[in-house]
N, C-alpha and C positions, 0 to 999 in steps of 0.2 A: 730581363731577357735581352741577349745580344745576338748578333751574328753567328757567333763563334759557338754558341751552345742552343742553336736549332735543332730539331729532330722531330720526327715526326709520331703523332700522336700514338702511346701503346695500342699496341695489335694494327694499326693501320696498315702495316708493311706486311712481306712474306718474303722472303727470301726464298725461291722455287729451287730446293737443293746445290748440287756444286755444278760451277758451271765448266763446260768440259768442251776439247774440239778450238780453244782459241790457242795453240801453237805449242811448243815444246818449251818455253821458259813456265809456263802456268805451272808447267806439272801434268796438268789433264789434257794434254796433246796429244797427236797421232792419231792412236785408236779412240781415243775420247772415252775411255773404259770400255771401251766393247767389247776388246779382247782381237782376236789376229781370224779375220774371216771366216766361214759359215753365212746359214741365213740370220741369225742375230746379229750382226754386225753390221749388216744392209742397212739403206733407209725405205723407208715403207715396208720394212717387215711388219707384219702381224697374226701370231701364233692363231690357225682355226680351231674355232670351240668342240671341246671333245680332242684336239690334237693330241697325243701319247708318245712324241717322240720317232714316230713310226712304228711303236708297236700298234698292233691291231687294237684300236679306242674299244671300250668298252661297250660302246653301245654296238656296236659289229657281233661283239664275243660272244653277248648276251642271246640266247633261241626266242625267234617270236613265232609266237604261237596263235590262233584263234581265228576269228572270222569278222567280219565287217561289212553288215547287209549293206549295199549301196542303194538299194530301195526302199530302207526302213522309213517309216515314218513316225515322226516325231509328234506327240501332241503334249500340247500345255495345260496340267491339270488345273482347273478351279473349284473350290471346295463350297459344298453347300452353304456353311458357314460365311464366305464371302459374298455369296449372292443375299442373304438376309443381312449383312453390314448395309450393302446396297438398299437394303427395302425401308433398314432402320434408319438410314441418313436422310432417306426420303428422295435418293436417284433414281430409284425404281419405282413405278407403281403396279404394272403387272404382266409385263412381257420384259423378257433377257436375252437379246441378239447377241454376235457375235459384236454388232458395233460400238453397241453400250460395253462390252465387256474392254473391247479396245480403248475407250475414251478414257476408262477408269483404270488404266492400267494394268488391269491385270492380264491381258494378252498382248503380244504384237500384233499388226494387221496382216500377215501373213500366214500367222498362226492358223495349226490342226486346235481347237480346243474341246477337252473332253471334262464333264463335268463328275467329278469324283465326292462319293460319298462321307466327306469327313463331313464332323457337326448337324447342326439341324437346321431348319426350314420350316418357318410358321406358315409364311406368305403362301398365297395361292400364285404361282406363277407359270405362264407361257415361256419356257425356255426352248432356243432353238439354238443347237449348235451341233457339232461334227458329231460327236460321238458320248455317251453316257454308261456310266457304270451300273451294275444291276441293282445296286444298293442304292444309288443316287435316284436313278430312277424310281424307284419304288415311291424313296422320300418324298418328292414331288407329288407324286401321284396322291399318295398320300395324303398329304397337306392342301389337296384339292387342286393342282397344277395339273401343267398340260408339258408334254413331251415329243418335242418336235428333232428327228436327227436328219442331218443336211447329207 
């Protein structure tokens, strides 16, 4: 290895395309390929998303349609099935808050939660939370639990 035949390690470099805008002997002077004014030619141009040229973007073109309750309330389902994971791991012994439900993940603390009737339910359990399906309920009931709605 000499002086004369240095270079730097394969792939270490990048050459970032042609470089353009350094005078009229380069070649790539003047306009620096940009072409002879408009807004591309500017600096600090950049195209807004959905831009079409000035035709009408498509999302304009498109008819919206529908409604959008701004009152709706939202609730986060948990499945019978999850509450007996709980009873099977041994987190529960025999009441289900919303807070227990929050520790474990399966709500936020802001959360509406409604207890939906997927799966089954051995455990006898005290559940209290927002709101219950007719089927969940029952399940509960059932299984010798107790049905508390907030």
């Amino acid at each position: 290895m000499n002086l004369n035949n240095l270079k730097p390690a394969e792939g270490s470099t990048h050459k970032e395309g042609k470089t353009v805008g350094r005078g009229q002997g380069s070649g790539k002077g003047g306009t620096a390929t940009r072409g002879h004014k408009g807004a591309k030619s500017r600096s600090g141009y950049s195209k807004k998303i959905g831009f079409e040229g000035g035709q009408m973007p498509l999302q304009r073109r498109v008819p919206k349609f529908g409604f959008t309750n701004i009152n709706r309330k939202d609730f986060t389902g948990v499945n019978l099935n999850k509450l007996q994971e709980l009873v099977d791991n041994g987190i529960v012994k025999d009441t289900v808050t919303i807070e227990t439900l929050v520790e474990n993940r399966l709500a936020g603390k802001n959360d509406l939660i409604k207890i939906l009737g997927g799966g089954e339910l051995k455990a006898p359990l005290k559940v209290s939370v927002h709101k219950f399906t007719a089927s969940a309920k029952a399940a509960i009931e059932a299984a010798g639990g107790e049905v508390i709605s907030l």
